[in-house]
C-alpha positions as CSV (number, residue, x, y, z in Angstrom):
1,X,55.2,-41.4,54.8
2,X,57.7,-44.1,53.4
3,X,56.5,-47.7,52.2
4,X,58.2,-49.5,55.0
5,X,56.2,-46.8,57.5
6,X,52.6,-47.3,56.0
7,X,53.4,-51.7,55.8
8,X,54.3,-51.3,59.3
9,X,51.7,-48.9,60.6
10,X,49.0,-51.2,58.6
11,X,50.9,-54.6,60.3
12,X,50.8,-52.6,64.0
13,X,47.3,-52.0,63.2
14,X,45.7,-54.9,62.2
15,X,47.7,-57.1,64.5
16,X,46.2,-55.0,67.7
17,X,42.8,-55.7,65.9
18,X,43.3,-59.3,66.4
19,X,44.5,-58.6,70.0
20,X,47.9,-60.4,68.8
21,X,51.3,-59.5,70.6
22,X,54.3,-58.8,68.5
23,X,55.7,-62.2,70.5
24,X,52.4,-64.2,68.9
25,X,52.9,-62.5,65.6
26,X,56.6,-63.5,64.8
27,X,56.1,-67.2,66.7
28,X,52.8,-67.5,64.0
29,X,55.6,-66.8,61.3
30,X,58.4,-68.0,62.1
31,X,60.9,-65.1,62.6
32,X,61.7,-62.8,65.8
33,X,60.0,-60.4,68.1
34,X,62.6,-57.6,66.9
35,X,62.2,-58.2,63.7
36,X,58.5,-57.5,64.0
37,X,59.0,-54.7,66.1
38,X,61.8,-52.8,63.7
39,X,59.1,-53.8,60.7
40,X,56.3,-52.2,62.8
41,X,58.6,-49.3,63.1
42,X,59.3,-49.0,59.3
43,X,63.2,-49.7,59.4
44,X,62.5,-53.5,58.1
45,X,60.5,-55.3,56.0
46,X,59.6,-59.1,56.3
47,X,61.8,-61.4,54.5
48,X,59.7,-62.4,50.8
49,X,59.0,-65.7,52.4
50,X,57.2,-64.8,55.7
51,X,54.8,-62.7,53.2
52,X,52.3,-65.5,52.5
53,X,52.1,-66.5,56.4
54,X,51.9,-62.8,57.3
55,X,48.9,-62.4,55.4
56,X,47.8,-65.1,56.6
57,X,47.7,-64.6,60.0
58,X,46.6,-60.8,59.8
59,X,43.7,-62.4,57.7
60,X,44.3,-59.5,55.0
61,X,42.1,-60.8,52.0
62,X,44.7,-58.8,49.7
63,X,48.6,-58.6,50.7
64,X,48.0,-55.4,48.4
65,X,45.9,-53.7,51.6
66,X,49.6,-53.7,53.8
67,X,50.4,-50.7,51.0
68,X,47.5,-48.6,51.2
69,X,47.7,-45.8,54.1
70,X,45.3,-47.0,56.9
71,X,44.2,-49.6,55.3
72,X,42.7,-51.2,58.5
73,X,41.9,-48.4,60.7
């Protein structure tokens, strides 16, 4: 599996964990529904400066986790 796949299977994964929609995740950050969707789907990543928010949000104690397969399964 790619980088971009395992960030956005780990994103996927620990945003249903918080019961968050992709709609609830991008308003929290400040960027679109699609773009969370195509980053879910591993054909994006997050802009450099949505990182800090994103981790914030997910509650990831580590942005490091979001590169480790199934980090939050």
């Amino acid at each position: 599996m790619n980088i971009r796949k395992t960030i956005g299977k780990n994103i996927a994964t620990r945003r249903a964990c918080l019961r968050m929609t992709q709609v609830q995740l991008a308003n929290a950050i400040g960027c679109s529904r699609s773009l969370v969707q195509w980053v879910e789907w591993g054909k994006r990543s997050f802009p450099f400066e949505n990182v800090p928010q994103l981790v914030k949000v997910l509650k990831i104690q580590d942005y490091n986790q979001l590169f480790e397969k199934d980090a939050f399964i």
